[in-house]
C-alpha positions as CSV (number, residue, x, y, z in Angstrom):
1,X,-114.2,21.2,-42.3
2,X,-112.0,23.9,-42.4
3,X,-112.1,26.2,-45.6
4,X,-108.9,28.2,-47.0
5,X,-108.4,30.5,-50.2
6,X,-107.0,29.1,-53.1
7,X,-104.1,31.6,-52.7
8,X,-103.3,30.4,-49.1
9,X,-104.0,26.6,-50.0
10,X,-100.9,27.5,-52.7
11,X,-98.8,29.6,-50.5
12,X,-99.4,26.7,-47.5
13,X,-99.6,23.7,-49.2
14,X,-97.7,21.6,-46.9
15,X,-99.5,22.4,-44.4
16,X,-103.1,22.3,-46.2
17,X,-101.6,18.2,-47.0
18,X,-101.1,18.2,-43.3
19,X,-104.3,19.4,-41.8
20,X,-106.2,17.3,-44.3
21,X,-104.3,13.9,-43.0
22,X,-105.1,15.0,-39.6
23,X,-108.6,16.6,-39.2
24,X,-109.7,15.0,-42.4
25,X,-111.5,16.9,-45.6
26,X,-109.9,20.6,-46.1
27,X,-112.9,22.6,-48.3
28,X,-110.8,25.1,-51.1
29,X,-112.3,28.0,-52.3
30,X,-111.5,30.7,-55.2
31,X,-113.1,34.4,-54.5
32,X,-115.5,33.4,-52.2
33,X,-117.2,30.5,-54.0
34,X,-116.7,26.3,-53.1
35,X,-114.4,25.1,-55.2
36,X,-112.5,22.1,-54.3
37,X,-112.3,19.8,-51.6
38,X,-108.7,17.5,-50.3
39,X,-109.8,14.4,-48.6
40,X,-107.3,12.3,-46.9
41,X,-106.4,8.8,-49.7
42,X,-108.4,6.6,-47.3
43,X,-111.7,8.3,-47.6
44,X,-111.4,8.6,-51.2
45,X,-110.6,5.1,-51.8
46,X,-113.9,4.2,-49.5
47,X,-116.1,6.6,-51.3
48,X,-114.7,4.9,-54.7
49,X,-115.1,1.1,-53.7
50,X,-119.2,2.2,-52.3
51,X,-120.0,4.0,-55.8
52,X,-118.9,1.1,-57.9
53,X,-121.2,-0.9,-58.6
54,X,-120.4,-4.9,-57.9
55,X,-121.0,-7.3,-60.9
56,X,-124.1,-8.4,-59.6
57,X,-125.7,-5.3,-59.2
58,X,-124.9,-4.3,-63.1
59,X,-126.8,-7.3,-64.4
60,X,-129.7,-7.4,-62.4
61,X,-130.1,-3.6,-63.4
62,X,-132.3,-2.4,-65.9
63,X,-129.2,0.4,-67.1
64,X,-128.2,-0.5,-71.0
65,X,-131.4,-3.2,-71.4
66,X,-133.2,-1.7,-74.1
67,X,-134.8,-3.3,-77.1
68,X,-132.1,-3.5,-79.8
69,X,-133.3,-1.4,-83.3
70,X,-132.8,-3.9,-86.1
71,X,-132.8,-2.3,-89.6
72,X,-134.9,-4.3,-92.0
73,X,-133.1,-6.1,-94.6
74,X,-133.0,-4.5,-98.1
75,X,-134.6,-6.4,-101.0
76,X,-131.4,-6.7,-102.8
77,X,-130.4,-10.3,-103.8
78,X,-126.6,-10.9,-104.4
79,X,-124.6,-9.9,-106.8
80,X,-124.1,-12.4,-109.8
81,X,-120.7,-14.2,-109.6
82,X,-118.4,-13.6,-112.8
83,X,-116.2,-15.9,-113.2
């Protein structure tokens, strides 16, 4: 993976878009430190479709299945109907 400065990702932006197409993921960085990384639309799309979950897999998980807190019923009685 090559790495380039934020300033020469800006300055060579074209050319950033190309190399990412071409040698794949392109790794940005501002003052030294990882900031960003360009992956080509193919690789992203993949990388999407594998963290979404299918239907299945949500309801055989145990994520949101919790037991449901009920608040108890006051002891009012209804209001008296006027008529």
């Amino acid at each position: 993976m090559h790495t380039w400065p934020v300033q020469d990702a800006k300055a060579r932006f074209s050319e950033l878009l190309d190399a990412c197409t071409t040698e794949g993921a392109q790794l940005i960085t501002r003052r030294g430190e990882e900031t960003a990384v360009l992956i080509p639309i193919a690789e992203w799309r993949r990388m999407v479709e594998i963290a979404r979950p299918s239907l299945k897999a949500l309801l055989l998980s145990d994520v949101g299945r919790t037991d449901l807190e009920i608040p108890k019923r006051g002891v009012r009685r209804r209001r008296p109907t006027s008529f």
